[in-house]
C-alpha positions, -999 to +999 in steps of 0.1 A: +326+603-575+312+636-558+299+661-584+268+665-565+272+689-542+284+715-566+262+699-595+231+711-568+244+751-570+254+746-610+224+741-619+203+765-603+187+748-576+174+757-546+173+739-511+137+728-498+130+752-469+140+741-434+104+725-424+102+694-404+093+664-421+064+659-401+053+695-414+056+686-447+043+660-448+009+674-429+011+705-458+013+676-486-023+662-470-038+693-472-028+697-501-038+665-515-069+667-500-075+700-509-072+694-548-079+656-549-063+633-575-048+663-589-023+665-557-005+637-562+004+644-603+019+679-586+042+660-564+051+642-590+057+663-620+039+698-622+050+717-594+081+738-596+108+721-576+086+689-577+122+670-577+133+689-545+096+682-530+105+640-536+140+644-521+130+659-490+099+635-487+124+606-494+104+594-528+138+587-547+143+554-552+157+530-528+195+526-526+212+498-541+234+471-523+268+451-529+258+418-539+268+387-521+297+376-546+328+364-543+350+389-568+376+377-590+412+394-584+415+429-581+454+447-586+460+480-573+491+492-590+516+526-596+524+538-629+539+575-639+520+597-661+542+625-683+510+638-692+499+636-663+533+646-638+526+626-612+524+588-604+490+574-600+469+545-592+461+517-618+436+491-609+425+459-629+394+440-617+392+406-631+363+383-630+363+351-609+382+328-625+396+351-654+433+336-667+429+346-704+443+380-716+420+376-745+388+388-726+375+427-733+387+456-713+363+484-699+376+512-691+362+528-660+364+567-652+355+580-623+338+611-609+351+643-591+367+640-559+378+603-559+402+580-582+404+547-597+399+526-564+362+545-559+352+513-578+361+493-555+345+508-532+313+508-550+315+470-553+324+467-591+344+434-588+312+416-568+283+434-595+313+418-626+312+382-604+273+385-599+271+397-638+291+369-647+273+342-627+243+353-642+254+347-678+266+379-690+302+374-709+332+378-687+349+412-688+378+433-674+373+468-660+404+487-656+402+523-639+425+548-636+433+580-618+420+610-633+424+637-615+395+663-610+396+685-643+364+665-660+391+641-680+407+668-702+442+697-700+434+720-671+471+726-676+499+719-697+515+693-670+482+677-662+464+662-695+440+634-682+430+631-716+466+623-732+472+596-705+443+580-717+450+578-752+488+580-753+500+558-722+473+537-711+479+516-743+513+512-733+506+502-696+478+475-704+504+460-734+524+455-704+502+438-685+492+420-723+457+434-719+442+445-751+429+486-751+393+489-740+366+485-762+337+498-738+340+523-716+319+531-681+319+566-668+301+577-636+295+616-627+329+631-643+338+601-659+306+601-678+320+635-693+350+617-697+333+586-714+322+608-739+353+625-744+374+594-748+347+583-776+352+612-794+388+603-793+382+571-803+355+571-826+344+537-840+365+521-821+341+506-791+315+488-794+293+498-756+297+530-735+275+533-702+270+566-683+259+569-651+247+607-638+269+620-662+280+656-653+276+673-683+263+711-686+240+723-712+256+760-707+286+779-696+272+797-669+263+760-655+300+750-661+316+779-647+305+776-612+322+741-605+353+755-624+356+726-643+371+742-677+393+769-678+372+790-695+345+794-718+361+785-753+376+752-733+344+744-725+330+747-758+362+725-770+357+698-746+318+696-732+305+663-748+270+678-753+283+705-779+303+676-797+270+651-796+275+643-837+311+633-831+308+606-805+302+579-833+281+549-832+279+519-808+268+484-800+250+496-769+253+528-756+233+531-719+226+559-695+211+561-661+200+588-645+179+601-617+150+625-618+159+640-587+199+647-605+205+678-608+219+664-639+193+646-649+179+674-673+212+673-690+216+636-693+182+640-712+200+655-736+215+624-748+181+606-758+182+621-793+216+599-794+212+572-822+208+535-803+208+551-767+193+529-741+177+559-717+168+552-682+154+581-657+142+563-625+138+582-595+167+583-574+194+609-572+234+615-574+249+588-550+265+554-545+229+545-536+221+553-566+246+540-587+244+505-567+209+504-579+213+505-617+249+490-613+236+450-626+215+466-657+249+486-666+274+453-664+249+433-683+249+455-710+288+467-711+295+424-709+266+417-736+277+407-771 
C-alpha cells in the first residue's frame, strides 16, 4: 500500500529543510513567542507548508495498533487471471467463528506496491474479530491481487479492472461466496473502490476509502505514471466520474491532513451521504491502523 512516496512529488510538495529538530523546534518558540496566540493558529493552519511544519515536528496523529484478537480463518489461495495473464493471490478472511456462506463479502483493494496479503499484514482479520466482538455484524473481506496500474487496462494483457468484474464472480461462486456488496479500498485501492462502483452502480450498499490516491489534475497523475496517458486518465480518474459512482448505505473516507492526498480526498465531501473524516495523521500503516475500527464498523453496519 505505498503511494506515498510518489504521492509526496505528485503533488507538488516540498521537503521541510534539513534543520535539526531541536532547531526547529527553538525557531517554533520564537516564533510563538514573538506573535503570541497567533503562533500556534500558523502551525496549525495558515502558514504555507503548515502540513510539512506538523510532520517534521511529529504533530500527526499517533499510530494505530493490531488489536489483541484472536482472527477467524484466513485462506491464502492461487487463481489465474485471463485478464490479468498471470496467476495471483486470493485471500478470504473470515470472522471467528464464520461457517455460513450467507454472510456479506467486502471486497478489499489494495494500494501501490503490495497485493492482496498487505491486509494481513495490516491486521484486518483481528480489527474484523475485534469489530465483531464489539457488536458490529459479521462480515467477509476478500482481497485480491491487483497489480500496480491504479485497478484499471495499463495494457491489453493486464486488465485489473475485468478480473474484478468478469472473474471474481466466478472464483467466490466457487468457493459459494456471494459477490461483494461493500467494498474497502486503501491508497490505490481507494481509486479502485471508486472505479469498481462505477462498474457497479447500485449494486453496494457501503464503500470505505482510506487515503485514497486520487488526482485532481493530469499533471498530478502523470508523474506516478499511473494512466497511460492523459485521455485514460480522464476515462478512469474517479474524481472526473464523481456523478456516476451512485448512491450508498454508508459511504466513509479517512484521510490525513498531513496526506498529500488529503486535498484530493476533500474532494469527495460534496459526495451525497459521505461520512468525511480529516484527522491529522498521514499516508501509513500507522495511519490506517488508527481509523481501521471506525472503518469495519461502518462497512459491517446494517
Amino acid at each position: 500500500m505505498d503511494d506515498a512516496g510518489a504521492a509526496a512529488v505528485d503533488v507538488g510538495g516540498t521537503a521541510v529543510p534539513s534543520l535539526g529538530r531541536r532547531r526547529l523546534l527553538g525557531a517554533l518558540a520564537v516564533t510563538v513567542l514573538g506573535a503570541g496566540g497567533v503562533g500556534g493558529a500558523m502551525v496549525e493552519d495558515v502558514l504555507p507548508g503548515g502540513a510539512r511544519l506538523r510532520r517534521a515536528l511529529g504533530m500527526t496523529g499517533r499510530d494505530g495498533t493490531v488489536p489483541e484478537f484472536a482472527p477467524g480463518k484466513v485462506r491464502i489461495e492461487t487463481e489465474h487471471s485471463r485478464a490479468r495473464s498471470r496467476d495471483l493471490q486470493i485471500v478470504v478472511m473470515d470472522p471467528p467463528g464464520a461457517d455460513r456462506a450467507e454472510l456479506p463479502v467486502c471486497l478489499a483493494l489494495h494500494g501501490r506496491g503490495s497485493g492482496a496479503t498487505s491486509f494481513v499484514d495490516l491486521g484486518l482479520p483481528q480489527f474484523l474479530a475485534a469489530a465483531v466482538a464489539d457488536g458490529v455484524p459479521p462480515f467477509r473481506v476478500v482481497a485480491v491481487d491487483g497489480g500496480d496500474g491504479y485497478w484499471h487496462a495499463r495494457s491489453p494483457a493486464d486488465d485489473p479492472m475485468a478480473m474484478l468484474t468478469d472473474e471474481l464472480p466466478g472464483w467466490l461462486a466457487a468457493r459459494r461466496l456471494p459477490e461483494p456488496s461493500r467494498v474497502l479500498g486503501i491508497s490505490m485501492g481507494g481509486s479502485g473502490a471508486l472505479q469498481y462502483a462505477r462498474a457497479h452502480r447500485g449494486r453496494l450498499s457501503a464503500l470505505a476509502l482510506l487515503s485514497p490516491a486520487l488526482f485532481r489534475s493530469w499533471g498530478d497523475a502523470r508523474t506516478v505514471d499511473a494512466y497511460v496517458d492523459q485521455a485514460d486518465w480522464r476515462a478512469h480518474e474517479p474524481l472526473q466520474h464523481l456523478g456516476e459512482i451512485g448512491e450508498f448505505d454508508r459511504l466513509g473516507v479517512w484521510c490525513g491532513t498531513e496526506d498529500p492526498f488529503c486535498p484530493a480526498a476533500r474532494r469527495l465531501t460534496g459526495t451525497r451521504g459521505v461520512q468525511a473524516h480529516f484527522p491529522r495523521g498521514e499516508h501509513t500503516g500507522g495511519f490506517w491502523r488508527r481509523v481501521m475500527p471506525d472503518t469495519v464498523a461502518l462497512l459491517g453496519a446494517r
